[in-house]
C-alpha positions as semicolon CSV with decimal commas, in nm:
position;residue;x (nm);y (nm);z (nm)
1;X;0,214;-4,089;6,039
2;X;0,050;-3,834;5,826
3;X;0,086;-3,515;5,926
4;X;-0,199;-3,238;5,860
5;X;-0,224;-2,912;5,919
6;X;-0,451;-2,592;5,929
7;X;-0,504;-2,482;5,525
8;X;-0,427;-2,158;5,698
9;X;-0,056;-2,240;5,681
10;X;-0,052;-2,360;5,280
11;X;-0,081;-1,978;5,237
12;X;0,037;-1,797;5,532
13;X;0,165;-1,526;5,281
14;X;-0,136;-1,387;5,152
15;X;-0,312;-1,070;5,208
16;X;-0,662;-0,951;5,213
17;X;-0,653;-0,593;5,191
18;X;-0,981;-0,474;5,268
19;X;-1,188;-0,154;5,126
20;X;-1,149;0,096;5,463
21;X;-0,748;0,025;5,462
22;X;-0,704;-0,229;5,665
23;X;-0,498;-0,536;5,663
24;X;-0,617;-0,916;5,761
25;X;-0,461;-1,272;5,705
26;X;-0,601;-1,500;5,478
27;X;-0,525;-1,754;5,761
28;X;-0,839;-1,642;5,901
29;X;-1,083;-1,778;5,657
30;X;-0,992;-2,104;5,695
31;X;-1,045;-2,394;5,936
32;X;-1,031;-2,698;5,757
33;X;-0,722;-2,970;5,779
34;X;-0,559;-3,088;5,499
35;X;-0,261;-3,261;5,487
36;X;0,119;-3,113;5,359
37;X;0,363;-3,276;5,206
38;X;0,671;-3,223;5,465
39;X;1,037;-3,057;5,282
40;X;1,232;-3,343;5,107
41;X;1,527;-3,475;5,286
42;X;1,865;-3,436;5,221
43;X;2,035;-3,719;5,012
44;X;2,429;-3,775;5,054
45;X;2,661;-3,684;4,712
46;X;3,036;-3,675;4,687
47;X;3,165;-3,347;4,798
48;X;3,377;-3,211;4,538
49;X;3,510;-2,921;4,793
50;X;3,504;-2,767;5,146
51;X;3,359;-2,408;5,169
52;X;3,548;-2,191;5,295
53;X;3,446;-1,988;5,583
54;X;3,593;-1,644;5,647
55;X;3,410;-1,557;5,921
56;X;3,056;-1,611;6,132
57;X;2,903;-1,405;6,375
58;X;2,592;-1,361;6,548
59;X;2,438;-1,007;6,508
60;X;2,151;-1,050;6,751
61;X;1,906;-1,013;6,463
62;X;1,746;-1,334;6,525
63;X;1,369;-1,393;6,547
64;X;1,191;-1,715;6,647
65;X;0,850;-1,604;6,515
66;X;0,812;-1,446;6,198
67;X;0,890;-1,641;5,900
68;X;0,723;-1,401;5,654
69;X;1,039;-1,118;5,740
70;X;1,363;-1,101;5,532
71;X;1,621;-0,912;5,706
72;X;1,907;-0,941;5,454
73;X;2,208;-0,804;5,525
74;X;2,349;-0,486;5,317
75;X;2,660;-0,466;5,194
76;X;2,777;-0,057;5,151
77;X;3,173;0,001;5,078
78;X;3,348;-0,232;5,281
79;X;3,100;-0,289;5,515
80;X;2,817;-0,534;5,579
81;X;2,487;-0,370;5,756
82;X;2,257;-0,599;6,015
83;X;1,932;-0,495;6,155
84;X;1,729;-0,703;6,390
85;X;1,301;-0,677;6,422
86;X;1,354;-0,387;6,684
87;X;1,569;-0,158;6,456
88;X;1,915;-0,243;6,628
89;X;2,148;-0,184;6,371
90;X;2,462;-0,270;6,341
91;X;2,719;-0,223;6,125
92;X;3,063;-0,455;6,021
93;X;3,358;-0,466;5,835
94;X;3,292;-0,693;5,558
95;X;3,630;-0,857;5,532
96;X;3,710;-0,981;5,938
97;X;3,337;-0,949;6,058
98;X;3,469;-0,681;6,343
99;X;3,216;-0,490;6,471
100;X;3,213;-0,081;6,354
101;X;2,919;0,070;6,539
102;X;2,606;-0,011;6,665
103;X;2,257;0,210;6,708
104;X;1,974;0,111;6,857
105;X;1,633;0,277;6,703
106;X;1,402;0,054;6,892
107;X;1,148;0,081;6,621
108;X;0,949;-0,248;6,476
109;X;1,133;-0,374;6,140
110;X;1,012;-0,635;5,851
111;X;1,265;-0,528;5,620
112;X;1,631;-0,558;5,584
113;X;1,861;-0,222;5,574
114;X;1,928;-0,059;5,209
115;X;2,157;0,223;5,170
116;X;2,374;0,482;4,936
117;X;2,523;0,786;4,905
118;X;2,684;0,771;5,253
119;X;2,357;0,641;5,450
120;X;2,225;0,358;5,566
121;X;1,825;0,311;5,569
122;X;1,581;0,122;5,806
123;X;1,235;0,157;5,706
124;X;0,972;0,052;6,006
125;X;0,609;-0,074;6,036
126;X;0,491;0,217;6,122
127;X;0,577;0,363;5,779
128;X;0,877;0,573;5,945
129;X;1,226;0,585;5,681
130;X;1,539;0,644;5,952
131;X;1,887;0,768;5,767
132;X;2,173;0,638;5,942
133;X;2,531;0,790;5,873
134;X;2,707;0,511;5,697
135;X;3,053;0,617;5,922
136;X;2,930;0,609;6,278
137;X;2,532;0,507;6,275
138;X;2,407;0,826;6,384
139;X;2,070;0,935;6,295
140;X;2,051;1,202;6,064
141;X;1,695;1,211;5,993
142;X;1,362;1,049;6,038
143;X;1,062;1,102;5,769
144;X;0,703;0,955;5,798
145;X;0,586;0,777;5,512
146;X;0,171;0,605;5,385
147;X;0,248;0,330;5,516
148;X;0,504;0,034;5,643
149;X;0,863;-0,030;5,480
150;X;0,872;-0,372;5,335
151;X;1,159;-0,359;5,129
152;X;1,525;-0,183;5,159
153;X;1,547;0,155;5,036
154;X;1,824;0,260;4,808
155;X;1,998;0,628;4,729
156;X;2,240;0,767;4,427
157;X;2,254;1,060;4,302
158;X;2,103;1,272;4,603
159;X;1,744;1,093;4,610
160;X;1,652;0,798;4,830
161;X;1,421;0,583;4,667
162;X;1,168;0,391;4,911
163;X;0,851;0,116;4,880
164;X;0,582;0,080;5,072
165;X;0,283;-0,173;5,145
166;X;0,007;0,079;5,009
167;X;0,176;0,043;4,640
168;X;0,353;0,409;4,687
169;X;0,707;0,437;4,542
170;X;0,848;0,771;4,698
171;X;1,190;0,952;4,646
172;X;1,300;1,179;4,886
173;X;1,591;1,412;4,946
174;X;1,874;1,179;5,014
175;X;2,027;1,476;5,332
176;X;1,718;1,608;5,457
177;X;1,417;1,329;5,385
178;X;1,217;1,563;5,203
179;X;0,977;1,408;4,959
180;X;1,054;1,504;4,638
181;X;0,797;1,263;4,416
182;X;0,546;0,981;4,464
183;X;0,447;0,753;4,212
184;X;0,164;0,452;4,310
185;X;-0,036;0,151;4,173
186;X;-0,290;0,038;4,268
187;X;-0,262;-0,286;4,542
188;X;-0,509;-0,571;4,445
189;X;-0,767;-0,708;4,655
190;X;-0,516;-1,031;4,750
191;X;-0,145;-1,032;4,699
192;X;0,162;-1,188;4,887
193;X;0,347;-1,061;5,168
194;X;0,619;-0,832;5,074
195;X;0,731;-0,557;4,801
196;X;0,950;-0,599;4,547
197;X;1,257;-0,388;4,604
198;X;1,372;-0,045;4,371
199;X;1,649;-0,081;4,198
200;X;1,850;0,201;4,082
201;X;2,020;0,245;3,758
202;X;2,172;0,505;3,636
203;X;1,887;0,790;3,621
204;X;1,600;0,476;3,643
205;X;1,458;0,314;3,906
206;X;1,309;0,016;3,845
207;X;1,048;-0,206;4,029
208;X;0,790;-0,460;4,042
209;X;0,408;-0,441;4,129
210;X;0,165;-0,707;4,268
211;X;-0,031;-0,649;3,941
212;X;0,252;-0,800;3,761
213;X;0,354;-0,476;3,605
214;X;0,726;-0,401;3,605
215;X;0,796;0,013;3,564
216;X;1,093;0,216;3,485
217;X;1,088;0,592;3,660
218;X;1,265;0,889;3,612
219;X;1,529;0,935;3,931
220;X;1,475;1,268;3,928
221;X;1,087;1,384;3,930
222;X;0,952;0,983;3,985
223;X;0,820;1,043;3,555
224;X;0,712;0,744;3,407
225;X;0,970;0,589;3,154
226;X;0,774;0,307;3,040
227;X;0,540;0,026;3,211
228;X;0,507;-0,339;3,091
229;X;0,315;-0,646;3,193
230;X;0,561;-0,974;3,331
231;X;0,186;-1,116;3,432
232;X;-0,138;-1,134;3,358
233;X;-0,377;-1,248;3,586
234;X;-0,554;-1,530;3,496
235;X;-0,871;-1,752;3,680
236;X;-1,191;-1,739;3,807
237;X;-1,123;-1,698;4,171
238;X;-0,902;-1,403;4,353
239;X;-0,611;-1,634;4,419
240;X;-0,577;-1,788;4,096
241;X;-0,505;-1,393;3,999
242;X;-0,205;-1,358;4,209
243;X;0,099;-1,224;3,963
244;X;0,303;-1,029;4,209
245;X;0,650;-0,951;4,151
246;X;0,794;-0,967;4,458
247;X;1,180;-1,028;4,394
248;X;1,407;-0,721;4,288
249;X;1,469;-0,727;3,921
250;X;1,827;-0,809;3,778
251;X;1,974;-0,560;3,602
252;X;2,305;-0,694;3,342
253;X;2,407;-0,419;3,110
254;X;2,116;-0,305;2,902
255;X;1,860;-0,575;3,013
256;X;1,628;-0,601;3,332
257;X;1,541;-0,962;3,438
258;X;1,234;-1,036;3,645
259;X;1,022;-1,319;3,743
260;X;0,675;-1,280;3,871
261;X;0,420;-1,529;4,100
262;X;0,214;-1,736;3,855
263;X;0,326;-1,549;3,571
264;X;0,665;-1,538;3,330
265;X;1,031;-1,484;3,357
266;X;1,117;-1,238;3,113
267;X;1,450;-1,007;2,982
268;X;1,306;-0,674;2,898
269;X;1,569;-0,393;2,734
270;X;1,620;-0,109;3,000
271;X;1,596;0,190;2,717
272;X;1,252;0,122;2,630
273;X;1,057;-0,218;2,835
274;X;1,053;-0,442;2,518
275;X;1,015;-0,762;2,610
276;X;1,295;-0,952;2,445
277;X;1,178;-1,309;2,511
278;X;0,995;-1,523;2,828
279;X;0,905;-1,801;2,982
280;X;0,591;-1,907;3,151
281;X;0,702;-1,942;3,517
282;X;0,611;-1,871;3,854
283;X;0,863;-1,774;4,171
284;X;0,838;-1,492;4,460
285;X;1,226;-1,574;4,556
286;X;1,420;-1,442;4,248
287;X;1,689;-1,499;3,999
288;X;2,048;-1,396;3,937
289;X;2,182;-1,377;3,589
290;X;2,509;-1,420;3,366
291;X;2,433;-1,225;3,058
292;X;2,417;-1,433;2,744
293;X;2,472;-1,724;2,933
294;X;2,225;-1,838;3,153
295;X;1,931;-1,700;3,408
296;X;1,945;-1,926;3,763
297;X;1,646;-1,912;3,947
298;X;1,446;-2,083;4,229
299;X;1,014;-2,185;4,117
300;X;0,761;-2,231;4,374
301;X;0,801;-2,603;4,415
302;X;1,170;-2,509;4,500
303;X;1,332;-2,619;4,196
304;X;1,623;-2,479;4,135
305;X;1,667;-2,391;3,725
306;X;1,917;-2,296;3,485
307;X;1,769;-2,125;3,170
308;X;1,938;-2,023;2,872
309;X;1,943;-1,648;2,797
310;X;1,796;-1,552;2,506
311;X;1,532;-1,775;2,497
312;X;1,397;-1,899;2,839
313;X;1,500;-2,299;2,693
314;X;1,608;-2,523;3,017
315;X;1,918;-2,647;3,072
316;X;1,910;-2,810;3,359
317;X;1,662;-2,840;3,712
318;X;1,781;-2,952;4,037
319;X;1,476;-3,082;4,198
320;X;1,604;-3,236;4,510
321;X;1,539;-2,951;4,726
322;X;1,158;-2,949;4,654
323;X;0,973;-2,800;4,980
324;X;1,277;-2,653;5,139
325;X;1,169;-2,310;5,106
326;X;1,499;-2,220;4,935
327;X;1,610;-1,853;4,827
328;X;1,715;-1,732;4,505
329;X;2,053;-1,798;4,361
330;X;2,287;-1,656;4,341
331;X;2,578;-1,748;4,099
332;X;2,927;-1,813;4,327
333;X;3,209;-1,853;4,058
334;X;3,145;-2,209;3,905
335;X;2,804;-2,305;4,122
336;X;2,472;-2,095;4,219
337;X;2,400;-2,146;4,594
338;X;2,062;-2,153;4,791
339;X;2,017;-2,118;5,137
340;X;1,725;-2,343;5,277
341;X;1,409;-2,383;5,599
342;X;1,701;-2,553;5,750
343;X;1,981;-2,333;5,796
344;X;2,181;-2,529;5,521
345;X;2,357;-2,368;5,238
346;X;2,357;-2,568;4,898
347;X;2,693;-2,553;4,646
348;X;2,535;-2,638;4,256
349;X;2,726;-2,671;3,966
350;X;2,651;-2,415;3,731
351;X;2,747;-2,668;3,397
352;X;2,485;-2,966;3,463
353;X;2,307;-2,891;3,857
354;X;2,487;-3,164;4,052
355;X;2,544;-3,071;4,449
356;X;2,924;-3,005;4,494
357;X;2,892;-2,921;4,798
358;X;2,704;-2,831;5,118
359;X;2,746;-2,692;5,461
360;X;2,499;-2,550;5,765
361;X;2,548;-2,252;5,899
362;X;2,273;-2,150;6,144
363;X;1,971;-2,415;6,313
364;X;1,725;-2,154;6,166
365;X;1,585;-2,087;5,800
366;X;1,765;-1,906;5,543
367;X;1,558;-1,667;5,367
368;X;1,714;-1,380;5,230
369;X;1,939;-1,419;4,924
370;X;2,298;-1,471;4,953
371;X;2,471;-1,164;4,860
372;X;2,832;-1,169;4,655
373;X;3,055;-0,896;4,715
374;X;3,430;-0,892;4,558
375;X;3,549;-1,249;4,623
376;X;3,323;-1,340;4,903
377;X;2,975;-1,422;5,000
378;X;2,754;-1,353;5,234
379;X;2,465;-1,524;5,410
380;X;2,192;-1,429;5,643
381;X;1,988;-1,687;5,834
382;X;1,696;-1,602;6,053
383;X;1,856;-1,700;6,414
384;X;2,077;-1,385;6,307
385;X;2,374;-1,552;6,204
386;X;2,579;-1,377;5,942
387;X;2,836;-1,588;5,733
388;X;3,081;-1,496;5,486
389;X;3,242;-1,776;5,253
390;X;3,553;-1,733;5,020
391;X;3,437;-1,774;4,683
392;X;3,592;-2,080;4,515
């Protein structure tokens, strides 16, 4: 039987943000059925290994209802940081999965924690940053920001560095919340659901925009470094424009890697923005990187891709997970893995893209990347189970 749905749902993602501030769905526009093609399913391949589970647990984090949320786990020292869509957070020792603390902030969340310099951050949608001590989960401070928190904050060097939906990049003081800079672009009339996270590097932070510009700021007064274009929109109609970056950018040594929607993948030098070279591509997931080696990243059809760094050239593309909503790689010793819609994690050889190996882990989606700490690796899934797997 064919199965059709509301267009609504083809892109559930997109925002209209309208002249007096306010924020409504695409989803509304739209009444007509068309029909979608449903995720591919899973073939059968010769398991090369058994991953190896450390530990599971459920954090309570789960949510039934929201699949546009990514509540990735944070990993901060030696432990692992959960928070759940009412700002329970919750905090575990990253090796045996025991419990440390808990806090309860009972504040709405969209975002994942982000952390540094002995705190732990949960930004709200009511545009409220909440500093957590990193030893017990006490609240040390509480600062109101433009607007809501869709990505994790991060802190070094005294100065927490936060995103928010209105386009506003704002550092504040990392003990006290006291806003220190602001730096903002401009949010076009459509773009996707989310923010592209900060990254901090040394005295930089970098970060994406839903213009497709990628800029580099000064840590310390929120100066402009240098700006370049990933994307440039292209099309007649609003949505064919669409070039957000969304993902965070990859930072190896002295490069910054970045992908954008309907735009490039591109290696840009990290002293001055030059591109070094690109690749016409389009992905809101992300990428992780071995330097002079290859780039591994997951399109918008869900093709998974190894490209060779240095000049964007393929090497190989797993396309047997097409529709399955996977998440970026990330690179696990010899293999990349992907979570999927289906709580499923996915083991791919890193030399030609065969499936070595595969295993579930929750009944819900996977959305936020897998994230590799020391010799393990950990995986979120939207039910709220937490996974960690001993890299092999």
């Amino acid at each position: 039987m064919l199965n059709f749905i509301k267009l609504s749902l083809v892109i559930p993602s997109i925002l209209l943000i309208t002249a007096c501030g306010t924020v409504e769905t695409v989803n509304d526009w739209f009444t007509e059925d068309v029909y979608v093609a449903p995720p591919a399913e899973l073939t059968e391949f010769p398991a090369e290994f058994e991953p190896n589970i450390v530990w599971s647990i459920d954090t309570g984090a789960g949510s039934e209802d929201d699949q546009y949320s990514d509540l990735a786990a944070w990993v901060q020292g030696e432990m692992i940081i959960s928070v759940d869509y009412e700002g329970e957070t919750r905090s575990y020792n990253n090796q045996t999965g025991r419990q440390l603390w808990q806090t309860e902030l009972d504040v709405p969340v969209v975002s994942g924690a982000g952390g540094g310099d002995g705190y732990i951050f949960v930004g709200t949608q009511e545009g409220q940053l909440i500093a957590l001590n990193e030893t017990d989960g006490k609240v040390e401070w509480t600062t109101q920001l433009s607007s809501e928190v869709l990505s994790p904050a991060k802190a070094a060097n005294g100065i927490a560095v936060v995103r928010t939906a209105d386009g506003r990049l704002t550092g504040l003081s990392v003990t006290e919340g006291v806003k220190l800079w602001s730096y903002q672009r401009s949010v076009p009339l459509l773009s996707l659901r989310g923010a592209s996270e900060p990254v901090i590097t040394g005295d930089k932070v970098i970060a994406g925009y839903a213009n497709g510009k990628l800029v580099a700021l000064s840590l310390v007064d929120g100066g402009v470094i240098w700006e370049k274009s990933v994307a440039i929109p292209k099309g007649r109609t609003q949505l064919a424009r669409i070039v957000d970056i969304d993902s965070a950018p990859v930072i190896v040594e002295d490069r910054v890697y970045v992908v954008a929607y309907n735009g490039r993948v591109a290696a840009l030098s990290l002293d001055d923005g030059n591109i070094e070279w690109y690749r016409e591509f389009s992905s809101r997931s992300g990428l992780d990187v071995d330097i002079d080696d290859a780039v591994y990243i997951s399109d918008d059809s869900d093709y998974v891709w190894a490209l060779q760094d240095g000049t964007g050239d393929a090497l190989w593309r797993q396309t047997r997970l097409i529709r399955r909503k996977v998440t970026a790689p990330v690179i696990v010793g010899n293999h990349v893995i992907v979570g999927d819609l289906e709580g499923y994690v996915h083991w791919i050889s890193r030399d030609d893209g065969r499936f070595v190996a595969r295993t579930r882990v929750a009944d819900q989606a996977i959305r936020s990347k897998p994230v590799v700490k020391d010799d393990l690796v950990f995986v979120t899934a939207s039910d709220g189970t937490l996974t960690a797997f001993r890299i092999q």
